[in-house]
C-alpha positions in Angstrom: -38.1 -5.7 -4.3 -34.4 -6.3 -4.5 -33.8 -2.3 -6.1 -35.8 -1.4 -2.8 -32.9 -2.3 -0.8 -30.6 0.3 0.5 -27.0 0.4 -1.4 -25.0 0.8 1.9 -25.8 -3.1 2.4 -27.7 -3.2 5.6 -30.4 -5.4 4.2 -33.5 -3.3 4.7 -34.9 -0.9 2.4 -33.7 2.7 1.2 -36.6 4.3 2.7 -36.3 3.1 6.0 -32.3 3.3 5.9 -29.9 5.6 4.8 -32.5 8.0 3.8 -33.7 8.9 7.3 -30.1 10.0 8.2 -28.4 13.8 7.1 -26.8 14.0 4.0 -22.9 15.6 5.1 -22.4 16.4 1.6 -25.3 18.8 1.3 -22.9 22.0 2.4 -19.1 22.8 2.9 -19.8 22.9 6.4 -21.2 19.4 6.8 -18.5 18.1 4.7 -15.8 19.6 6.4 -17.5 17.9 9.8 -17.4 15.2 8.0 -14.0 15.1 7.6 -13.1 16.1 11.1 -15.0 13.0 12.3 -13.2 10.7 9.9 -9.9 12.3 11.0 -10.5 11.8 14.8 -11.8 8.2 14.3 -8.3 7.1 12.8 -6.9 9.0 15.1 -8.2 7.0 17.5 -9.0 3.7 16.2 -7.2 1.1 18.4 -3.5 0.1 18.5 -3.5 -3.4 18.3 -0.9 -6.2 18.3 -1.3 -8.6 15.3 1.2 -11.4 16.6 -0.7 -14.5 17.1 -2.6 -15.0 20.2 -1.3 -11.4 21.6 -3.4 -8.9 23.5 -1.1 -6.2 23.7 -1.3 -2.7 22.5 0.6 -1.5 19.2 3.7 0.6 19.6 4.8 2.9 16.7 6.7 1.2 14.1 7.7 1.3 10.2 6.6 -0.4 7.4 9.4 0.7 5.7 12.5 0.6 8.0 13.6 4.0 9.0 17.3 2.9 9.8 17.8 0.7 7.4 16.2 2.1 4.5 14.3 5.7 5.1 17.9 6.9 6.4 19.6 6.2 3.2 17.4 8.9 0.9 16.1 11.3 3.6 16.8 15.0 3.9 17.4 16.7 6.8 15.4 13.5 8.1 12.2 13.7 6.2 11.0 11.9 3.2 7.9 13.3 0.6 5.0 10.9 1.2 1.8 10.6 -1.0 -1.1 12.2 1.9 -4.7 11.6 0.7 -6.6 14.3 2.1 -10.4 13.5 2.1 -12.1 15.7 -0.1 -8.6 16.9 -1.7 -6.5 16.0 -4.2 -3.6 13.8 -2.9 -0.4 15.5 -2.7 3.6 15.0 -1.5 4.1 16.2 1.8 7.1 15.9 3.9 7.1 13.1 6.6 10.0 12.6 9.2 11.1 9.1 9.2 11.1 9.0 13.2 7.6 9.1 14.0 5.6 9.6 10.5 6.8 8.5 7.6 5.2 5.1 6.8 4.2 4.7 10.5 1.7 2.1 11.7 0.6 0.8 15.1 -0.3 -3.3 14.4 3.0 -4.7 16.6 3.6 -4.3 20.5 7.0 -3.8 21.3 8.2 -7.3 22.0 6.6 -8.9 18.6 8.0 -5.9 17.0 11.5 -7.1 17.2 10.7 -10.2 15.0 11.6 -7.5 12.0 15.3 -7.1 13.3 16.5 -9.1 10.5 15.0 -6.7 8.1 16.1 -3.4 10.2 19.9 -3.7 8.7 21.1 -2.1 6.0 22.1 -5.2 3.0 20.6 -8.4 4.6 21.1 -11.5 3.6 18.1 -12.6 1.3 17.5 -15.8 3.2 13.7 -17.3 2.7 12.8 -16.4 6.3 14.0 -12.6 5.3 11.9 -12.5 2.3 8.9 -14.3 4.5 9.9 -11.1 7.2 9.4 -8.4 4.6 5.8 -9.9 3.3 4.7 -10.2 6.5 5.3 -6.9 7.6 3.8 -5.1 4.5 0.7 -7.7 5.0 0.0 -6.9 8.8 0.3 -3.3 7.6 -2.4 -3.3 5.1 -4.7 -5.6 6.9 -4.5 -3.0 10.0 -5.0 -0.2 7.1 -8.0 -2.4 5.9 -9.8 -2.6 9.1 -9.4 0.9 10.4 -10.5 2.5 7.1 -13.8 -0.2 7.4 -14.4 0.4 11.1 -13.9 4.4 10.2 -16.4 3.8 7.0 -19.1 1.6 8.8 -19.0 4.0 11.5 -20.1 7.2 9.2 -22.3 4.7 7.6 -24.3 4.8 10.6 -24.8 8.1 11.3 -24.7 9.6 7.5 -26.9 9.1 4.3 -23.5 8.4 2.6 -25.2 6.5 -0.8 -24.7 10.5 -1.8 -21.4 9.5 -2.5 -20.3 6.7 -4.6 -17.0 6.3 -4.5 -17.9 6.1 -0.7 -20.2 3.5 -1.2 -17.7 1.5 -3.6 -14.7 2.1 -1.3 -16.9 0.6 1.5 -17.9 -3.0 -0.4 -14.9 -3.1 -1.3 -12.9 -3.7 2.1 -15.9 -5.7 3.0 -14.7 -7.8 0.5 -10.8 -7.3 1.2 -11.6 -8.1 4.9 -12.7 -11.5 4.6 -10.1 -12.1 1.9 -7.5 -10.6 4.1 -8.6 -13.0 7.3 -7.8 -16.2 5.3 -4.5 -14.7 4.5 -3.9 -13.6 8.1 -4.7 -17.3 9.3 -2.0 -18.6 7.0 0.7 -15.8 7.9 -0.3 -16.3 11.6 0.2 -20.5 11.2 3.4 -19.9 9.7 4.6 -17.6 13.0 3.4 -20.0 15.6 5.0 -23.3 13.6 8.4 -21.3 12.7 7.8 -22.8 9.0 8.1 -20.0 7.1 8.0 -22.0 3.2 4.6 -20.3 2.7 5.5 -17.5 0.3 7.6 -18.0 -3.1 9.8 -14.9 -4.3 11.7 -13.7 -7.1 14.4 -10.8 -6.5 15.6 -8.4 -9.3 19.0 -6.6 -8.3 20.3 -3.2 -9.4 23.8 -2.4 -9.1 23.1 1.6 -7.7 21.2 3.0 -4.6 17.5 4.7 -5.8 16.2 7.2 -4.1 12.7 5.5 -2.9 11.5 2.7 -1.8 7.9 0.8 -1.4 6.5 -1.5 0.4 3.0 -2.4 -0.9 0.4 -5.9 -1.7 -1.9 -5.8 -4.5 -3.3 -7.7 -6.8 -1.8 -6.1 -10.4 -4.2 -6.5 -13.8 -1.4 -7.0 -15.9 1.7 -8.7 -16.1 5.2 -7.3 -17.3 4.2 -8.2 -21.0 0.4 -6.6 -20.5 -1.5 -9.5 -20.3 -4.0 -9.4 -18.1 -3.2 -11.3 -14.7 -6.2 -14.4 -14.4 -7.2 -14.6 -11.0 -8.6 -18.5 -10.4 -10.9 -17.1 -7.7 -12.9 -14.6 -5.8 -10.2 -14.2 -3.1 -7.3 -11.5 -3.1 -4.1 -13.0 -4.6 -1.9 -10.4 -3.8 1.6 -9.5 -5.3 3.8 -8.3 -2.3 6.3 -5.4 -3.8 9.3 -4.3 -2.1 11.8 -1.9 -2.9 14.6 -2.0 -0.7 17.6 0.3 -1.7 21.0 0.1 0.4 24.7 1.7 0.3 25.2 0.6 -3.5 22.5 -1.2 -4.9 19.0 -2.2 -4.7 16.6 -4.7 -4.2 13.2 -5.5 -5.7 11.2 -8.2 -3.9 8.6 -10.1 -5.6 6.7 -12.4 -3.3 3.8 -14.3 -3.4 1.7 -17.2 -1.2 2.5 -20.6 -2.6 -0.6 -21.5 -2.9 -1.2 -18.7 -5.8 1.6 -20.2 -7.6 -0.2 -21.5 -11.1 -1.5 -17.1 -10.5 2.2 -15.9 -10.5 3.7 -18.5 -12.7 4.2 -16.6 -16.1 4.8 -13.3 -13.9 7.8 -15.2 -12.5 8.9 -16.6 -15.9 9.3 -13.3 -17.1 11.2 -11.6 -14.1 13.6 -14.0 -15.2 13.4 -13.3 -19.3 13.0 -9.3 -19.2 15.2 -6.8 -19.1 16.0 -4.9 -16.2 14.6 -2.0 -17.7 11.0 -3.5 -18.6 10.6 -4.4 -15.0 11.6 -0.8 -14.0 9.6 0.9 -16.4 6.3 -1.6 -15.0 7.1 -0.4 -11.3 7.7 3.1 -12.6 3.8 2.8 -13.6 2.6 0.5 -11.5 3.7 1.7 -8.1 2.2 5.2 -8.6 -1.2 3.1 -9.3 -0.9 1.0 -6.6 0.4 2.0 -3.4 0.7 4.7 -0.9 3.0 3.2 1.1 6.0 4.7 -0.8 8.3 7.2 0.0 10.3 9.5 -2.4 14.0 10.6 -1.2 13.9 14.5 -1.5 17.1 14.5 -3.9 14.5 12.3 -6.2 12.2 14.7 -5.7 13.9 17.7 -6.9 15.6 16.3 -9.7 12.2 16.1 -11.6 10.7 19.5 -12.9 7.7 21.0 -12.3 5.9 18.6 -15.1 7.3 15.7 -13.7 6.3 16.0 -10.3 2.6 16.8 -12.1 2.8 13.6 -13.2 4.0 11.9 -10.8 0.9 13.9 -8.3 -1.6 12.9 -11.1 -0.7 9.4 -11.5 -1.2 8.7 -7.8 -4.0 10.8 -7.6 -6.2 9.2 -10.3 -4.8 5.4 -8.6 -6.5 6.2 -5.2 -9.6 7.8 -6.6 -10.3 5.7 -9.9 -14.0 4.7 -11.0 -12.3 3.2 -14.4 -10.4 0.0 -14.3 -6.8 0.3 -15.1 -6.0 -1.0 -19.2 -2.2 -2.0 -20.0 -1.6 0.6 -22.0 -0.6 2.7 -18.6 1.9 -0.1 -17.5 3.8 0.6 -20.9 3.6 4.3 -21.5 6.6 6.8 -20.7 5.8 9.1 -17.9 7.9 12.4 -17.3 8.9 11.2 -14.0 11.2 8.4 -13.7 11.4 6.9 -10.2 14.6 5.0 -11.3 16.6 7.6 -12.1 20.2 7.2 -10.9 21.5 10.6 -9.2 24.8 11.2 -9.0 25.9 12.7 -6.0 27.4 15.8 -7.8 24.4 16.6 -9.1 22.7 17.6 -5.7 25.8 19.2 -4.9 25.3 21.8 -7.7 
């Protein structure tokens, strides 16, 4: 029978499954060796290059540029990161924008100059520069994707995991984002080998001071700016690509999508254009924390919030990485003690 069948998905039944393997979260000792193995897998999981057609291996590079945009709101050249910790509660820990902070390995060093025109501080928004900063924050989460589902299928196969749930949901999951995430990489990589970048639309929002973060994350949000819920057409991921690019004096928030999930984005786009500044802060101000861990907090943020707000801040993230509930609109509205946003003057630090 079909309830016979073991939930990790391998087709055959419970019995002869994942119940003939250990369970690693029967003690604190098997779970911490769970979570060593997990640790060295990543560790080790391959460096790849995600150019079309290359072979080569990955060299260390940003998501977020480190001269161009981690330089701007560092400290003594470190950054607070969100870490998830398996096991833990996520937390903000210091990450030096060299060789940590929003590091990943998916390039080799020749294909990893193709981002030079997004390494400068203030470029030009051309469509090819706007193509340049999707790109880079898709080949960083489709690398993400496939090490966390290599690490997963791995324990998988050694561990009764079905102990865990959110395991077992995480893990159907990216084997859903994965095939999603291939048809996206086939357009990306078509668009790199024919030089025609016109495959992603954009809308860009401009403030006239420098924050003290910045993101770089895809998703696919629920709600739009007015709290409608977002209606995806089909069972692929149409993702929103987010960037928030802050310079000497101002900053930029990127809004890009693939063309073909135009009649997805169009009211979202409509209302980039019809909002107040404010709204659309106020929706990243929620939304980011839910969304994505690719974002790094300028210490001079950091400590202008009290202890509450950086509680908040801690919990929002925290509950966005480990939710079992789906998110409701009521949390892209709501006033949070933290305000990513703020603008800092430079006195302030000072005193």
């Amino acid at each position: 029978m079909m309830c016979d069948l073991c939930i990790c998905g391998s087709g055959n039944k419970y019995a002869d499954c994942c119940e003939q393997k250990p369970n690693p979260f029967e003690t604190e000792k098997t779970q911490k060796k769970l979570v060593a193995e997990l640790m060295k897998l990543r560790s080790n999981y391959k460096k790849m290059c995600l150019y079309p057609n290359c072979s080569d291996i990955g060299v260390h590079a940003h998501t977020i540029s480190q001269k161009a945009v981690l330089s701007l709101i560092t400290d003594n050249n470190h950054v607070l990161m969100p870490i998830v910790r398996v096991g833990q509660s996520v937390d903000l820990i210091p990450q030096g924008i060299e060789t940590q902070a929003s590091a990943f390995f998916c390039f080799c060093n020749n294909h990893d100059k193709i981002f030079s025109c997004i390494d400068v501080v203030s470029p030009v928004l051309s469509d090819y520069v706007k193509f340049m900063y999707a790109y880079r924050i898709f080949a960083s989460t489709y690398y993400k994707v496939q090490r966390e589902l290599y690490c997963l299928e791995k324990q998988v196969s050694k561990y009764n995991m079905t102990f865990n749930i959110h395991s077992m949901l995480k893990l159907h999951e990216m084997r859903h984002a994965i095939t999603s995430l291939d048809i996206c990489k086939s357009q990306f990589d078509n668009a790199i080998i024919t030089e025609d970048y016109n495959l992603i639309n954009s809308e860009v929002v401009s403030l006239d001071y420098k924050v003290h973060f910045s993101a770089a994350a895809c998703f696919c949000p629920a709600f739009d700016l007015y709290g409608s819920e977002i209606n995806y057409g089909n069972n692929q991921l149409q993702m929103l690509y987010v960037s928030v690019i802050p310079s000497t004096n101002k900053t930029d928030l990127i809004f890009s999508w693939l063309k073909n999930d135009d009649v997805v984005y169009e009211k979202f786009t409509k209302q980039l254009s019809a909002v107040p500044k404010r709204f659309i802060m106020k929706y990243l101000n929620n939304l980011l924390p839910l969304y994505c861990e690719n974002i790094a907090i300028g210490p001079r943020l950091w400590n202008m919030w009290d202890n509450v707000a950086q509680d908040d801040f801690r919990a929002i993230i925290d509950w966005g990485i480990t939710r079992e509930t789906k998110i409701n609109s009521s949390q892209l509205s709501q006033s949070h003690n933290y305000n990513l946003f703020l603008k800092i003057d430079i006195t302030d630090c000072l005193n």
